[in-house]
N, C-alpha and C positions, 0 to 999 in steps of 0.2 A: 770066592767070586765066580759066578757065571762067566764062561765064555763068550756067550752072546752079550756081556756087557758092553756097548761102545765106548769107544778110548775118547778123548778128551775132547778131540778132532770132531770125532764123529758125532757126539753129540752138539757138539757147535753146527756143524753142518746139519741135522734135525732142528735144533733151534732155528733157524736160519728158516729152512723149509718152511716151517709152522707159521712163522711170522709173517712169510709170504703168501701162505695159505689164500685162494681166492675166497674162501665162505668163511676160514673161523681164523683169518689172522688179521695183524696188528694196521689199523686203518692208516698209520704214517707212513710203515713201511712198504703198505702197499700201494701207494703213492709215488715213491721212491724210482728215480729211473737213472740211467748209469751221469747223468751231465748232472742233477739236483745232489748227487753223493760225494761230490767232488770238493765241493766247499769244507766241507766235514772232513775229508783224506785229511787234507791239507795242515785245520785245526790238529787235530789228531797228532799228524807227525809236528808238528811244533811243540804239543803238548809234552812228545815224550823227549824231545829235545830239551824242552826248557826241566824237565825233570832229570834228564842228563848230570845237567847244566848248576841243578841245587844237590846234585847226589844225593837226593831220595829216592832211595833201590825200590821201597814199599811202591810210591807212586811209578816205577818207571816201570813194575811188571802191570801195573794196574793200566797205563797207558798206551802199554806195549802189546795188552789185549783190545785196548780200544780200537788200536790199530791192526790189527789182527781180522779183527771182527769185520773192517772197510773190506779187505780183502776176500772174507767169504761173502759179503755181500753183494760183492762184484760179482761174485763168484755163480750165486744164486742166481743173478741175473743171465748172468749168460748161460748156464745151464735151459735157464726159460724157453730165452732166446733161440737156443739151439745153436750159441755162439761157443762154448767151451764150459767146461765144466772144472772147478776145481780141482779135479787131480790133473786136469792138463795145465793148470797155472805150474803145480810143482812138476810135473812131468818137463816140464818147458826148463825152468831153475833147476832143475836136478842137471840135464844134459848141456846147459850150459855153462855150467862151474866145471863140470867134469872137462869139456869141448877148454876152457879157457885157461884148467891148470895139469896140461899134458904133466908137468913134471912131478907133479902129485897124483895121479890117476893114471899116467904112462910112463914111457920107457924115455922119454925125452929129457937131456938134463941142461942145464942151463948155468954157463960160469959164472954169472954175479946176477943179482936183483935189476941191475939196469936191464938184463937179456930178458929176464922173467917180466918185465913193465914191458918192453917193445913188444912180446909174443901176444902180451894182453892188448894192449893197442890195436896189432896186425889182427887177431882176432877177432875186436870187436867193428874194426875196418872193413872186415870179410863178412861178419854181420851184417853191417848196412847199406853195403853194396848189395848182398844177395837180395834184399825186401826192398832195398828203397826206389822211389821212380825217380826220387829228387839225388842227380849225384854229383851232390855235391857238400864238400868239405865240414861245411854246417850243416849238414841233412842229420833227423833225430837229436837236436840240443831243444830242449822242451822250451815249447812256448809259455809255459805255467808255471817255471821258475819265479822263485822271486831274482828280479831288474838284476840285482849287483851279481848274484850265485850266474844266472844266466849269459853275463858279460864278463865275467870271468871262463866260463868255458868256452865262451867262443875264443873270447884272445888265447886260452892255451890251445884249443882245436888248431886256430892261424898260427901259431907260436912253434908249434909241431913239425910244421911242412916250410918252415923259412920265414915263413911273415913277421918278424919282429923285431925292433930295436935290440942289438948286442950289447948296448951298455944304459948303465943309468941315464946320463947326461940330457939324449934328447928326449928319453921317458917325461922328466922333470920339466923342460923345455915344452912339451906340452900342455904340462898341467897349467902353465903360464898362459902358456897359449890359450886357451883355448877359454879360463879365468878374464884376460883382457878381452876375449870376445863377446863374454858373459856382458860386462860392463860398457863395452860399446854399444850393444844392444840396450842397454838400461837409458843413457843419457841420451838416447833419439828424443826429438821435440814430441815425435809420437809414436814409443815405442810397442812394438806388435808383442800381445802377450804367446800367441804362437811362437814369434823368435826366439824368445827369449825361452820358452820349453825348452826348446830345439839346442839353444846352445848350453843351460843347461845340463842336458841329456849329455852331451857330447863331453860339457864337462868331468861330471860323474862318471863316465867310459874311460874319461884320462886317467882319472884318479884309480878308477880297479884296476887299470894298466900299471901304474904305478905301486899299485898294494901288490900284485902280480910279483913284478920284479925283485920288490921286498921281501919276497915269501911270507906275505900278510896274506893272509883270509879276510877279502872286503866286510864278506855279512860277521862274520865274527868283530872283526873290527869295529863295523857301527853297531854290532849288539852289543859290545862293552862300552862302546862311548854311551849309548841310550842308558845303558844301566847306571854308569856314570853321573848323569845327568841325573838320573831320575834319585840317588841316593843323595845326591848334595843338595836337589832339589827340595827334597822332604826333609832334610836339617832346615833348609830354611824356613819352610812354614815350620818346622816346630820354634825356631828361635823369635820369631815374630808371634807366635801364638801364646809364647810366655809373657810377650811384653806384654801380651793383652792385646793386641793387632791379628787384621787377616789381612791377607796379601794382598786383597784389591785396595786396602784402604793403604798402602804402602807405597811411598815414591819408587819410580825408577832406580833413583841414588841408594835410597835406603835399602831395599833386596839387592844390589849389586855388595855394597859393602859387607852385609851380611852373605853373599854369595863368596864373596874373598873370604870372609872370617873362617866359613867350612872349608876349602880351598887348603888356607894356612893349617888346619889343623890336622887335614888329613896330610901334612907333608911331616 
């Protein structure tokens, strides 16, 4: 093999370039600006999540290039730009792993994993004090979260510095709360569908509080009810497609009790 061969990297980074070519490349991608790329990051990392998630290794190096690929695209862009270039993305990641595990890359040593979590914390504290204008406690928790993953970082961000219920009891006590404010909002003679957002929201904030304290994972938690749902679901239209029925033409009653039937069986 030639030395002038390019490593795997580097030819990704050429593809990349060509694509963007202004005379002989790809008319989509050069179209492409850093806000239209972002819809697709997004897909991408779910992708190789949900292939995590079924333990297909095939698919997860397959998507773990998809996502790969986001990031020399960015990459490409900013080069353009004259905003950064991909060896300064890993240039960036190299000296911040090193900067965050002194006890691994230095002489610093650390009596238990709780000390090793607080230095990562203070760490990345000192992070976003040095860049940020905004300082405050919530500054850098991304606005592009998905809602539940989002509102669980803020309550452990608050949860960090004192902000937080010590025990179950008033956790619980909210979720009440805030469920009976849900429904007083509902029984107004005319009730505002704004209010009722709102106190929903606030509900769903209780409850990640509550999954919080659990040591639940909210989004993991409604990605298995949703899967949940969706596998008992599809026994029922098969049980109803046997009798020679489709579910629209099915009473309420009748998919509920076939809804129990799947239910019973899976216990």
């Amino acid at each position: 093999m030639s030395d002038n061969t390019p490593t795997a990297i580097e030819l990704l980074l050429e593809i990349m370039a060509k694509l963007r070519d202004p005379e002989t490349g790809c008319p989509w991608d050069l179209k492409q600006d850093f806000a239209s790329i972002v819809p697709h990051t997004l897909e991408e990392a779910y992708e190789v999540a949900d292939a995590i998630n079924q333990k297909n290794w095939d698919e997860v190096r397959e998507e773990l290039g998809d996502l790969l690929f986001q990031v020399i695209f960015y990459s490409q862009l900013g080069k353009e730009q004259g905003l950064f270039a991909f060896e300064d993305v890993v240039r960036g990641i190299n000296d911040k792993l090193i900067r965050r595990h002194p006890h691994v890359f230095g002489d610093t040593e650390f009596a238990s994993e709780a000390e090793i979590h607080a230095n990562w914390e203070a760490e990345k504290a000192k992070e976003r004090a040095a860049k940020a204008a905004d300082a405050s406690l919530l500054a850098n928790i991304p606005q592009a979260l998905p809602a539940l993953l989002r509102a669980e970082k803020i309550q452990k961000r608050c949860a960090k510095h004192g902000f937080d219920w010590d025990s179950l009891g008033p956790v619980v006590e909210k979720v009440r709360e805030e469920l009976d404010e849900v429904m007083d909002e509902v029984i107004q003679v005319s009730p505002s569908q704004d209010n009722i957002e709102d106190e929903i929201g606030d509900l769903l904030f209780a409850v990640v509080n509550l999954s919080r304290h659990l040591k639940v994972k909210p989004e993991t938690a409604l990605q298995r009810a949703n899967q949940k749902f969706e596998r008992r679901f599809r026994e029922v239209e098969k049980s109803v497609l046997e009798q020679g029925k489709r579910v629209e033409d099915c009473s309420l009653e009748m998919l509920d009790q076939e809804w129990h039937r799947v239910k019973q069986r899976e216990r």
